[in-house]
DSSP file (Angstrom, degrees, kcal/mol; ACC not computed):
  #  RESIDUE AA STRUCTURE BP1 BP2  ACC     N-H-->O    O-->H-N    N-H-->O    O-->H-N    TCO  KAPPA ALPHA  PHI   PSI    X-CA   Y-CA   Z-CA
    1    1 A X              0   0    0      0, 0.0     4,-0.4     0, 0.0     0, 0.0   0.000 360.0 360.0 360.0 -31.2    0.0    0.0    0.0
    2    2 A X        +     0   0    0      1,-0.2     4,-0.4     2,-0.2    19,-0.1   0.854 360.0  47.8 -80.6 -32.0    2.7    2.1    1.0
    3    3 A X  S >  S+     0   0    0      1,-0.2     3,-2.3     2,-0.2     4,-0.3   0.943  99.9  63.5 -54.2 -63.7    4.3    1.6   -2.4
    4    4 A X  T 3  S+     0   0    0      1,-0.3     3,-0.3     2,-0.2    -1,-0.2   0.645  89.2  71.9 -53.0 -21.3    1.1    2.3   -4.6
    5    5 A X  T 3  S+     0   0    0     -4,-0.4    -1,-0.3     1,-0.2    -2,-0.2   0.845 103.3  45.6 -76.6 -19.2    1.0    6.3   -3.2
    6    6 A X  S X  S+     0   0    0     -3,-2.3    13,-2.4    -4,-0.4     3,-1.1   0.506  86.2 111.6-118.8  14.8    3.9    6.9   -5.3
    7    7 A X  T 3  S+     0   0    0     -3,-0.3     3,-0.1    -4,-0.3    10,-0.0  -0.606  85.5  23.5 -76.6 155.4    3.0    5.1   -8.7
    8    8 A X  T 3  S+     0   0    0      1,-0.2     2,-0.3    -2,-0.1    -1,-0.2   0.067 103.0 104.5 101.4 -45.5    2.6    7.3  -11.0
    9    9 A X    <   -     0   0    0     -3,-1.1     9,-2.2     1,-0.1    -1,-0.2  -0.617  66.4-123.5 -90.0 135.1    4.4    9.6   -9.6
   10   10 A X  E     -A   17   0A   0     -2,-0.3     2,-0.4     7,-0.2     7,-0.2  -0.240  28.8-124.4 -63.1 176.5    8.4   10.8  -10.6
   11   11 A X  E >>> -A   16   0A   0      5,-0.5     4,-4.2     8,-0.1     3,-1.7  -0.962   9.5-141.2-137.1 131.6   10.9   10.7   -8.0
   12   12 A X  T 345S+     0   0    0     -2,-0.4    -1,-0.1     1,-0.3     7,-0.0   0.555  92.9  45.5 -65.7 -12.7   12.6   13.8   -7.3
   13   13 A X  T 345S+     0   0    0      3,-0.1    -1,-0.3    -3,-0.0     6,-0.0  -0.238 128.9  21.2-128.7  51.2   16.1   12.5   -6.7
   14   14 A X  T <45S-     0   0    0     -3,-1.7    -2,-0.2     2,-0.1     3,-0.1  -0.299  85.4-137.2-131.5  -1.2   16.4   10.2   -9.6
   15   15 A X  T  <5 +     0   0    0     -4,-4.2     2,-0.2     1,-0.2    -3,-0.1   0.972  60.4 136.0  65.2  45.1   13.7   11.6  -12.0
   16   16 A X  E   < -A   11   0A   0     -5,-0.6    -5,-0.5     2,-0.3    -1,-0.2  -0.829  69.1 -84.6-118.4 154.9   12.7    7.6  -12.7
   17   17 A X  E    S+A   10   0A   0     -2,-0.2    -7,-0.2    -7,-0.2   -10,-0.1  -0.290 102.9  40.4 -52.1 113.9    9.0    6.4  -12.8
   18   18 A X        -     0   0    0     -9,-2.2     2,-0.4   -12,-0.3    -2,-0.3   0.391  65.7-166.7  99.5 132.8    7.7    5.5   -9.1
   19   19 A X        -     0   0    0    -13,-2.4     2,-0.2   -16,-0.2    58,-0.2  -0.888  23.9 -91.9-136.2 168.0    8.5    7.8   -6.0
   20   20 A X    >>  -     0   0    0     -2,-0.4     3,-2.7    56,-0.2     4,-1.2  -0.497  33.0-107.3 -93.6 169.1    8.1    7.3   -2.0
   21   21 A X  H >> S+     0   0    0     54,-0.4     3,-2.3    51,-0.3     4,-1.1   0.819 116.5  58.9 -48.8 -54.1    5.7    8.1   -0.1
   22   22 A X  H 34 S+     0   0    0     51,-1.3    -1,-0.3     1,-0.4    52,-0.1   0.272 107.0  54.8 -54.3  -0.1    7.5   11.0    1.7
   23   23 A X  H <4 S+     0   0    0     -3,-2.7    -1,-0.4    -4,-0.1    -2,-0.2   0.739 120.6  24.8-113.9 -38.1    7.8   12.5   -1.8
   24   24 A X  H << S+     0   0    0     -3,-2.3     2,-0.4    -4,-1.2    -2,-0.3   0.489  88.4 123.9-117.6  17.6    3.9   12.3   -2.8
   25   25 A X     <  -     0   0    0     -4,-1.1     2,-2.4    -5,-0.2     5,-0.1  -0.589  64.8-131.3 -51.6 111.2    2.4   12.4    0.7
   26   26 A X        +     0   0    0     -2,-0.4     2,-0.6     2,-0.1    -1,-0.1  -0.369  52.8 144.9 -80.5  70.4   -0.1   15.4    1.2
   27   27 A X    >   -     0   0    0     -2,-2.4     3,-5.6     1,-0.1    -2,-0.1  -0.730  40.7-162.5-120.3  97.9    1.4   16.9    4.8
   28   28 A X  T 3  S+     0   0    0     -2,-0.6    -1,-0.1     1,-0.3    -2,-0.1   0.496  95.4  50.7 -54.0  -3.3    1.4   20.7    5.5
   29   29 A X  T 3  S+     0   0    0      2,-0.0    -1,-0.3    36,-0.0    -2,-0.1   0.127  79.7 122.3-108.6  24.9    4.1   19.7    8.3
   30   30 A X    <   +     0   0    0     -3,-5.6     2,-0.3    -5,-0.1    37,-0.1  -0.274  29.7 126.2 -81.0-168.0    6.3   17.8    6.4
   31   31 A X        -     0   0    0      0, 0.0     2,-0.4     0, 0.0    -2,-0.0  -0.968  58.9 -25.9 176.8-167.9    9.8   18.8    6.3
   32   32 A X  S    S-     0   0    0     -2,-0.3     2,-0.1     1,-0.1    37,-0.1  -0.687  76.9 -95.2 -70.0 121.3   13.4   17.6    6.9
   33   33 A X        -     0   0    0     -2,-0.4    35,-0.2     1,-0.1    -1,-0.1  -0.273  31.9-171.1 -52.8 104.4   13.7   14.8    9.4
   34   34 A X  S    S+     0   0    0     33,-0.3     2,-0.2     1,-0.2    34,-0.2   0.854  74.0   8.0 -61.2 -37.4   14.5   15.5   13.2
   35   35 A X  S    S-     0   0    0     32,-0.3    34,-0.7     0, 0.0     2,-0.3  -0.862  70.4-123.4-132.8-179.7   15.1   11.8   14.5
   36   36 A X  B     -b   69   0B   0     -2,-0.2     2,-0.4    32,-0.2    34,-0.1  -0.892  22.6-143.6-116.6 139.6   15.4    8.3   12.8
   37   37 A X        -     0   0    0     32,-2.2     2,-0.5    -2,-0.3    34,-0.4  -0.787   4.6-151.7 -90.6 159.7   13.0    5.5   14.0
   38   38 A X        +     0   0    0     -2,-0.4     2,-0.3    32,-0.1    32,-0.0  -0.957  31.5 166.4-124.3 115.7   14.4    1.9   14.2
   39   39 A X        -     0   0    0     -2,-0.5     2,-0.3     3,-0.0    32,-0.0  -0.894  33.0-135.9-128.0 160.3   11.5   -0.3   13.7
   40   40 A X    >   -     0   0    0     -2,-0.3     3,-1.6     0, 0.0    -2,-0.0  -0.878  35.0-117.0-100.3 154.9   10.6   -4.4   12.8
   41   41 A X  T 3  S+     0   0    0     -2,-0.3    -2,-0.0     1,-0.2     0, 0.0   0.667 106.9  75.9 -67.0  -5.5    8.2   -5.1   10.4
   42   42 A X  T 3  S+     0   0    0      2,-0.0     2,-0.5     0, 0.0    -1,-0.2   0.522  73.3  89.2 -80.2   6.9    6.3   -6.7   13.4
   43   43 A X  S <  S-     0   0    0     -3,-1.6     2,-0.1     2,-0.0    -4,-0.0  -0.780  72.1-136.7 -93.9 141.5    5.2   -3.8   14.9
   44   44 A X     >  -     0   0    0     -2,-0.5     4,-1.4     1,-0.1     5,-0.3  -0.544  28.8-109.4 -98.8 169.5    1.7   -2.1   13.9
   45   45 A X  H  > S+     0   0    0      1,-0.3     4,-0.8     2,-0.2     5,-0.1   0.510 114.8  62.0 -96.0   0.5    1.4    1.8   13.4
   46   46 A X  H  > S+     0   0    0      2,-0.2     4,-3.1     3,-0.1     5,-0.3   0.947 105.3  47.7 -75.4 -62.0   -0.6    2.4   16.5
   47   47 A X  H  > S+     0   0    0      1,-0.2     4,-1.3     2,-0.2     5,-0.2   0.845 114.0  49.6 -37.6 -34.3    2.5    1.0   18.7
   48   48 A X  H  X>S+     0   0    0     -4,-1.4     4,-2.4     2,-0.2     5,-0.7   0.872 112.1  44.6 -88.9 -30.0    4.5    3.2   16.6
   49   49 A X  H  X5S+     0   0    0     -4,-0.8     4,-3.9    -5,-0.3     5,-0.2   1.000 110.5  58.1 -37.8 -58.5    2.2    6.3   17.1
   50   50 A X  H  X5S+     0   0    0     -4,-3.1     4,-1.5     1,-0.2    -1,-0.2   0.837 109.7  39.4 -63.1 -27.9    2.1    5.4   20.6
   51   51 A X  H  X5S+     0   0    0     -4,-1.3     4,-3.5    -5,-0.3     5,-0.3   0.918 117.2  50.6 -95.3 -45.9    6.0    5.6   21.1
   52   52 A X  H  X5S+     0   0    0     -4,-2.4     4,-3.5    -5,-0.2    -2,-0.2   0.982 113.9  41.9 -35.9 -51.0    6.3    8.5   18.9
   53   53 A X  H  X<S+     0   0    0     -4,-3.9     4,-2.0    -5,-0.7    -2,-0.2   0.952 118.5  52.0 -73.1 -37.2    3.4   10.6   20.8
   54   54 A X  H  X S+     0   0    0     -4,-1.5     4,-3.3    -5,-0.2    -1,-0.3   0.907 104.9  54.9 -65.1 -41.0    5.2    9.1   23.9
   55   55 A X  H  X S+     0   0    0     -4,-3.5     4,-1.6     1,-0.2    -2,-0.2   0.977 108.9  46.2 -60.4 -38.1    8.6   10.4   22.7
   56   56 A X  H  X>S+     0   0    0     -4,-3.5     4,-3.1    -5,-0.3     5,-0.6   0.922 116.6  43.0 -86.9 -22.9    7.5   13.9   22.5
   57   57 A X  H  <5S+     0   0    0     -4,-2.0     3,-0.3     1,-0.2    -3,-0.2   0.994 108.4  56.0 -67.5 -47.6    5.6   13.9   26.1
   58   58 A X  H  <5S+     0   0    0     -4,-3.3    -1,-0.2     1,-0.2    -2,-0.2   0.860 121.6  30.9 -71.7 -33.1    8.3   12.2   27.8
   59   59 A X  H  <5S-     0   0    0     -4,-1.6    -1,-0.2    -5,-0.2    -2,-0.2   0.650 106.9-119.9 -92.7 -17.5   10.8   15.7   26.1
   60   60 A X  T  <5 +     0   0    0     -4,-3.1     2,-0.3     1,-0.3    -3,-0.2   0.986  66.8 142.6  81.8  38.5    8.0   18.2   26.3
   61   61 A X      < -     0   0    0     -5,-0.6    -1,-0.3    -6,-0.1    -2,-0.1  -0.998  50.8-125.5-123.9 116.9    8.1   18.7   22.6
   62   62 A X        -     0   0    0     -2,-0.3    -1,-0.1     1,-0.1    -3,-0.1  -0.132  21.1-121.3 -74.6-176.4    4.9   19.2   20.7
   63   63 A X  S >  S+     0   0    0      2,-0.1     3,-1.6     1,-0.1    -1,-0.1   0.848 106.6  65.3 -60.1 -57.9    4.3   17.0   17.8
   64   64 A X  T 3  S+     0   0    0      1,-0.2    -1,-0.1     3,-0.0    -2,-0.0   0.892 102.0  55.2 -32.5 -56.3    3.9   19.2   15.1
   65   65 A X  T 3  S+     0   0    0      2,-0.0     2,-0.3   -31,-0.0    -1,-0.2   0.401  93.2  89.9 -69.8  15.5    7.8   20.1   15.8
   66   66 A X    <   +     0   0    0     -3,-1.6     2,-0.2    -5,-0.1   -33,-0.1  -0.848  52.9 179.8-108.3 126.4    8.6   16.4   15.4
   67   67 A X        -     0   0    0     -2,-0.3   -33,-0.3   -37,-0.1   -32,-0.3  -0.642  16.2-154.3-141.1  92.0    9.5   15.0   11.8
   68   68 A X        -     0   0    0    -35,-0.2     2,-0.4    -2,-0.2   -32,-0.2  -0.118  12.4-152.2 -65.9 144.9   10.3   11.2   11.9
   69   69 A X  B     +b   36   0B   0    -34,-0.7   -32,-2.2   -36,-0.1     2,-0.4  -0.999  26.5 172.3-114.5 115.5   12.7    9.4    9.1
   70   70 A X    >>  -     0   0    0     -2,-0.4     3,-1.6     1,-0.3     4,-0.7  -1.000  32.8-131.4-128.7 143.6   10.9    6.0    9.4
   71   71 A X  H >> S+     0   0    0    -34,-0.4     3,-6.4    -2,-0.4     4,-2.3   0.881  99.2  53.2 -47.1 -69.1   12.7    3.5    6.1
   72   72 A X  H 34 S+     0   0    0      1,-0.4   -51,-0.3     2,-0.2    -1,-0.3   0.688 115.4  40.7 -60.2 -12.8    9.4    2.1    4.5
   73   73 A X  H <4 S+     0   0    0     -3,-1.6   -51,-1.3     1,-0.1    -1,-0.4   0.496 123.1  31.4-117.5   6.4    8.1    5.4    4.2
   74   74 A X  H << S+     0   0    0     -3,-6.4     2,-0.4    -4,-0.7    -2,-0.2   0.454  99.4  87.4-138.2  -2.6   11.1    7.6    3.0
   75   75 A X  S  < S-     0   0    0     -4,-2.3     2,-0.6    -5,-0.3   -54,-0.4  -0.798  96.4-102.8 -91.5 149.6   12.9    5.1    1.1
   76   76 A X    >>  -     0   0    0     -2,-0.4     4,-0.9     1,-0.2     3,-0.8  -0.675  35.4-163.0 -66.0 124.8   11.8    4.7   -2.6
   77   77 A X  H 3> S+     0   0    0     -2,-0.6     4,-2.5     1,-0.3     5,-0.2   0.761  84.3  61.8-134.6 -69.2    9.9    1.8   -2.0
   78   78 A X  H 3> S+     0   0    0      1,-0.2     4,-0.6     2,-0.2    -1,-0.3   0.483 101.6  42.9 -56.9 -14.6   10.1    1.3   -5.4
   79   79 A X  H <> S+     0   0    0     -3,-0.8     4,-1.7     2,-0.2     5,-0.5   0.692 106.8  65.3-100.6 -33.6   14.1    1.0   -6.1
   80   80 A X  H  X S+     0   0    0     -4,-0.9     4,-1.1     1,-0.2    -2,-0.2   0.878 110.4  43.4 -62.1 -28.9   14.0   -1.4   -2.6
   81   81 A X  H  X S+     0   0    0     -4,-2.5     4,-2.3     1,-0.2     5,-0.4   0.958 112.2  47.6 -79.0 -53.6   11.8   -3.6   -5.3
   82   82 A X  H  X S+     0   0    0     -4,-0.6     4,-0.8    -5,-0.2    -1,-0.2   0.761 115.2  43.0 -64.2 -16.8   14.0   -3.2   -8.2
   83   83 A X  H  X>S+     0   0    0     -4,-1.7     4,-2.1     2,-0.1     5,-1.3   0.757 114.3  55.1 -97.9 -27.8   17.6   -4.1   -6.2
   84   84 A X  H  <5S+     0   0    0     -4,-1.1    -2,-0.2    -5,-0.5    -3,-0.1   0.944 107.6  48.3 -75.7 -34.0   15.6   -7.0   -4.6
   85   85 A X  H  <5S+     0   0    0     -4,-2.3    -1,-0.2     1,-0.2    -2,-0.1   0.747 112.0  48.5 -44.1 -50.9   14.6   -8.3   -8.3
   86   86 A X  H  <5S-     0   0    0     -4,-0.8    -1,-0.2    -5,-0.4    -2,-0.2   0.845 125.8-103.5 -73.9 -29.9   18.0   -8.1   -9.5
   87   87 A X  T  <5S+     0   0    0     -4,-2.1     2,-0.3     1,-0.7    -3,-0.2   0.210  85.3  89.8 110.8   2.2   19.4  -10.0   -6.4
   88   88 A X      < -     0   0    0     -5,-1.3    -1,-0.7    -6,-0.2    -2,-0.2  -0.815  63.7-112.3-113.2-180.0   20.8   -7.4   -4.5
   89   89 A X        -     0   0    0     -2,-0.3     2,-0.7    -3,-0.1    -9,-0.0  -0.473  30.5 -96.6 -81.5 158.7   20.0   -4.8   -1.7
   90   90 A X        -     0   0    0     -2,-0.1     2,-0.2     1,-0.1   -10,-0.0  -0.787  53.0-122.1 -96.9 140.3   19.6   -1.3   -1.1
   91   91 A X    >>  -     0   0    0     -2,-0.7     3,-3.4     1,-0.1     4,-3.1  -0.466  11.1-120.5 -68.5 118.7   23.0   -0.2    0.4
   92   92 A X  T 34 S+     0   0    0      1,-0.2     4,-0.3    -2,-0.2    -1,-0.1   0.557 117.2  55.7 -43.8  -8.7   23.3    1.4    3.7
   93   93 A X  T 34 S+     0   0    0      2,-0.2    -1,-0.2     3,-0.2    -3,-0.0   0.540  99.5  58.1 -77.4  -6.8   24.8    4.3    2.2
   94   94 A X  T X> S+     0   0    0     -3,-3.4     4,-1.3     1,-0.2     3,-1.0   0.870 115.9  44.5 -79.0 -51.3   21.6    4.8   -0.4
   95   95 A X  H >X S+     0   0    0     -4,-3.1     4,-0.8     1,-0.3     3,-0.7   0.796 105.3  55.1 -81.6 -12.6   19.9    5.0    2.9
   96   96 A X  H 34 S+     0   0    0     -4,-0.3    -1,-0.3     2,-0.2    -2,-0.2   0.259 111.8  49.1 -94.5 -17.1   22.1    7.2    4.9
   97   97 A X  H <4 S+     0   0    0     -3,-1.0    -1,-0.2     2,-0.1    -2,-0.2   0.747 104.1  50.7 -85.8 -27.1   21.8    9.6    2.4
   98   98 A X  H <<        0   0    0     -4,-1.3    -2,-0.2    -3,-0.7    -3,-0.1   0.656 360.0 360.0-101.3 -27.6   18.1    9.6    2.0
   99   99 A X     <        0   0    0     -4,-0.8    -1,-0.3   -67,-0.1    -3,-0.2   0.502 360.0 360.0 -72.7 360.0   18.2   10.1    6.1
C-alpha cells in the first residue's frame, strides 16, 4: 500500500518512474527529518504512534515540531523492489543519504 501512493508519480532525486511516499504524501508539516525511527516489520502503526506521541511527552516537545525518518516510508519503495529483483539490496549508504 505504502508503495502504490507513489506510482505514477516521478521521484525527485532520480527523475525515474515511481517515488516514495514522503515524496507524494499530502502533509502541510512535512519537512526535513528531526530523528530516525528503528523499527521491525512486526510492529503495527498504532504502537509506533504510541511511542512517537510518547517520545515527544516524555521531552515536552509538541508533535507538530517532530519529523520522523521511518525507512518504509522515506525510502523509494520502489528501487527497494527493483535491487531486490536483480538480487541485491539497497546499500546502507543509499539509505544514509536519503536520512
Amino acid at each position: 500500500r505504502i508503495r502504490a501512493r507513489g506510482e505514477g508519480h516521478v521521484c525527485p532525486r532520480d527523475n525515474r518512474p515511481g517515488a516514495a511516499y514522503v515524496d507524494v504524501a499530502d502533509d502541510p508539516l512535512a519537512g526535513c527529518s528531526t530523528i530516525m525511527l528503528s523499527y521491525t516489520w512486526g510492529y503495527r502503526v498504532t504502537e509506533i504512534v504510541s511511542a512517537l506521541c510518547q517520545y515527544c511527552n516524555n521531552r515536552d516537545v509538541p508533535l507538530s515540531a517532530v519529523r520522523t525518518w521511518i525507512c518504509c516510508i522515506c525510502v523509494n519503495q520502489f528501487r527497494v523492489k527493483e535491487a531486490s529483483a536483480n538480487g541485491s539490496v539497497v546499500s546502507f549508504d543509499s539509505f544514509q543519504k536519503t536520512f
